[in-house]
C-alpha positions as CSV (number, residue, x, y, z in Angstrom):
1,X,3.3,21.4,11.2
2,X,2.5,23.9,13.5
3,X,1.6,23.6,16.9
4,X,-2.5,24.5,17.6
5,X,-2.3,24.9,21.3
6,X,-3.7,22.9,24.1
7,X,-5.7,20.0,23.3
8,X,-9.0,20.6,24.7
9,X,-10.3,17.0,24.9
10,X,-7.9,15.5,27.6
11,X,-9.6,12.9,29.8
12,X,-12.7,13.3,27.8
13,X,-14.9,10.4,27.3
14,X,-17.7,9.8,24.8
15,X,-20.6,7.0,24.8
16,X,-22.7,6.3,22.4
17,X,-26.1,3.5,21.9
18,X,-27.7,3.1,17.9
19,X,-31.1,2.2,18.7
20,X,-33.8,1.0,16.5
21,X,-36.1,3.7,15.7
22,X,-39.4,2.0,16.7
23,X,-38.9,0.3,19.8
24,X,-35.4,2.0,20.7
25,X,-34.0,-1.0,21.4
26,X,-30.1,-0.9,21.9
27,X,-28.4,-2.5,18.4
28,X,-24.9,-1.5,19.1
29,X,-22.5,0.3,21.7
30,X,-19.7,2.8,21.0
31,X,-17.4,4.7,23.6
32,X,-13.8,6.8,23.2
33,X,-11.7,8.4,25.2
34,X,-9.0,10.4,25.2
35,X,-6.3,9.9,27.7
36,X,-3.7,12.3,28.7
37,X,-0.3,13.4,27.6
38,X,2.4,10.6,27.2
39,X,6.1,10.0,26.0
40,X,7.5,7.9,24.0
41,X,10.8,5.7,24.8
42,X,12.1,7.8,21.6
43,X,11.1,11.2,23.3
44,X,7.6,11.7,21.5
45,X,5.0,13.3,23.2
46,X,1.4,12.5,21.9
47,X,-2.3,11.9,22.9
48,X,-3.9,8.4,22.7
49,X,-7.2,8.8,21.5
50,X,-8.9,4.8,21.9
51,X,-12.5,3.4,21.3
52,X,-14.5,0.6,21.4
53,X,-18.2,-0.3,18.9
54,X,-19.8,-3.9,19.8
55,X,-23.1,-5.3,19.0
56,X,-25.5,-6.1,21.7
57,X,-28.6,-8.4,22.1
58,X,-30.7,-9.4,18.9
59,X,-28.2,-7.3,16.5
60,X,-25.3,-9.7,17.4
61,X,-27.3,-12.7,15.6
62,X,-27.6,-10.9,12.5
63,X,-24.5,-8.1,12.7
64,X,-21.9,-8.9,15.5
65,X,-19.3,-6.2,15.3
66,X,-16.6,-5.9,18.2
67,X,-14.3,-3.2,16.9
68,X,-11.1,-1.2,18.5
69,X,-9.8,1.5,17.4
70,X,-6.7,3.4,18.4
71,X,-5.4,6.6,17.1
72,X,-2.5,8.9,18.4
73,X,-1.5,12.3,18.1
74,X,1.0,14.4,18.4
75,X,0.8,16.8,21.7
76,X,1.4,20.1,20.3
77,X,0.4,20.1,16.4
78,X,-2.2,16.9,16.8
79,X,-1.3,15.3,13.7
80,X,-1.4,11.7,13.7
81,X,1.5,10.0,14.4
82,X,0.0,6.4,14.6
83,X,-3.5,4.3,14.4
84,X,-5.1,0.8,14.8
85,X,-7.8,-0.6,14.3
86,X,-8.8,-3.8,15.0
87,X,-12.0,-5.0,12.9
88,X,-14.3,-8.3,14.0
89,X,-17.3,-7.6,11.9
90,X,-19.6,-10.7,11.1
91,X,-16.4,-12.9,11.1
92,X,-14.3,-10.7,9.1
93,X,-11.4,-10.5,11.4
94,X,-8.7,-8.1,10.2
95,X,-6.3,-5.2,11.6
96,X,-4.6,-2.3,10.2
97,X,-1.4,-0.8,11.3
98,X,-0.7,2.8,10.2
99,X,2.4,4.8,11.1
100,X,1.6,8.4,9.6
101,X,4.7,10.3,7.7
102,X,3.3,14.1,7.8
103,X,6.1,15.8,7.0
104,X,6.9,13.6,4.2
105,X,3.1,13.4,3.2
106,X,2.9,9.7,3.7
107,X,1.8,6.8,5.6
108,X,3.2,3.2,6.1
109,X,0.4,-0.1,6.5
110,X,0.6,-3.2,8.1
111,X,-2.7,-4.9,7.1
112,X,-3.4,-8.2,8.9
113,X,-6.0,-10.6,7.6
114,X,-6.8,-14.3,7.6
115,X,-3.2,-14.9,9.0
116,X,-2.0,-12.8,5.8
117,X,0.8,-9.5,6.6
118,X,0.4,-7.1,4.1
119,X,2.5,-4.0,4.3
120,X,2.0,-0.6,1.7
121,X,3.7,2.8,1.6
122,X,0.8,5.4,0.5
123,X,1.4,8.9,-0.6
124,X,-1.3,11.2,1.5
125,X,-2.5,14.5,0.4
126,X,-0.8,17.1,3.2
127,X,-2.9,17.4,6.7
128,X,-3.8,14.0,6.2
129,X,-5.6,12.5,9.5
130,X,-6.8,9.2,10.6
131,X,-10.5,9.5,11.0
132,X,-11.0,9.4,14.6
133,X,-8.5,12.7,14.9
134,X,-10.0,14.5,12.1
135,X,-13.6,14.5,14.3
136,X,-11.4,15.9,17.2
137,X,-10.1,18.5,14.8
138,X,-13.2,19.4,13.4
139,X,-15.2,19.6,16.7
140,X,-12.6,22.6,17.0
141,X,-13.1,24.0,13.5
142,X,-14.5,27.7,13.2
143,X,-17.1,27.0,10.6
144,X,-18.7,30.0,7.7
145,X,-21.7,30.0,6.1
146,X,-20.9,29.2,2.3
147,X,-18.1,28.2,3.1
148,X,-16.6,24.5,1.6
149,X,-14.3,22.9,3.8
150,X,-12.1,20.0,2.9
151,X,-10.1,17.2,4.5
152,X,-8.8,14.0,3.6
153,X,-8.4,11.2,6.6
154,X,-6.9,8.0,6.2
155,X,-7.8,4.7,8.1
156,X,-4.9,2.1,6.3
157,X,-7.6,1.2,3.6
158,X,-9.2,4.2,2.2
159,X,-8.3,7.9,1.4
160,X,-11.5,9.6,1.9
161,X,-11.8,13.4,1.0
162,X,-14.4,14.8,3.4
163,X,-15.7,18.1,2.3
164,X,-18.8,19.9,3.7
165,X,-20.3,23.3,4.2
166,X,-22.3,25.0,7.2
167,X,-25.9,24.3,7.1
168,X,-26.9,26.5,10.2
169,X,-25.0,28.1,12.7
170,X,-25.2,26.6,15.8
171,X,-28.3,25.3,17.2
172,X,-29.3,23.5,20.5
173,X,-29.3,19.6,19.8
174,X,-30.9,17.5,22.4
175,X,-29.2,14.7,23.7
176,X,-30.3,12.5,27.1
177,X,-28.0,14.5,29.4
178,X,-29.5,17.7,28.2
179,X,-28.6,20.3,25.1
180,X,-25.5,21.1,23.2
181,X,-24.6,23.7,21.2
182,X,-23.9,22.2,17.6
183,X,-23.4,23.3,13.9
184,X,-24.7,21.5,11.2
185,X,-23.0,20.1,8.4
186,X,-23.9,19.4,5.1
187,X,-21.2,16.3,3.6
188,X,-21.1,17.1,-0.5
């Protein structure tokens, strides 16, 4: 691959609250960050990219999720190099290993559930992400009107083909620190 620059996002952190509609009460809690330039022991440089989703209050008795997720890139083209996620949703405890191939278009899984290794070799369609690095990647996207756009990201479970189009060009979006500038996406 080809390096893209700079990554923009270092040190950036993101928090999010799902609230019910009505009485805005706070379901669940969702945060990532991205943290800054690292090497491996091997020489590697990348980006770790982590988050955190949890239920809170009254949503826990009916939906507790406590979710981690872990994605890391590589410094200079930003593909993924390696992800994991770690999954406690309504006691469905499982994590997935993923070690991304790109240049050989592939991806190698380590799926962990009820004390059960699993490991897969998948073939991935080229510029395959993991999903938390394909919103990084797209945040940066220079978007046309009638225009179809497709990607495929990869979590260690599903290959998902993510294709939209611009809706509008972009528009203020309030948000409770103020107004962004944001396109709108129609997913097909």
């Amino acid at each position: 691959s080809q390096s893209r620059g700079t990554f923009p996002f270092i040190g950036e952190k993101l928090q999010f609250a799902v609230r019910h509609v009505a009485t805005k009460t706070t379901l669940a809690e969702a945060e990532i960050e991205v943290g800054h330039p690292m090497v491996s022991e091997d020489g590697m440089r990348f980006i770790p990219i982590s988050g955190n989703a949890s239920s809170v209050a009254l949503a826990r008795l009916i939906m507790r999720v406590d979710d981690h997720i872990e994605a890391y890139i590589h410094t200079d083209t930003w593909d993924t190099i390696y992800s994991y996620k770690h999954m406690d949703e309504k006691d469905r405890d499982r994590s997935f290993y993923v070690w991304f191939w790109p240049d050989e278009m592939s991806a190698s899984v380590e799926r962990h559930y009820k004390g059960r290794v699993v490991k897969r070799d998948y073939v991935l369609p080229p510029g395959t992400m993991d999903s938390v690095a394909w919103i990084y990647f797209a945040r940066l996207h220079k978007f046309e009107k009638d225009k179809r756009y497709t990607w495929y990201t990869f979590d260690g479970w599903t290959l998902n083909r993510v294709t939209v189009t611009l809706e509008s060009e972009k528009e203020d979006v309030w948000t409770e620190l103020g107004f962004y500038k944001c396109y709108k996406l129609k997913l097909l």
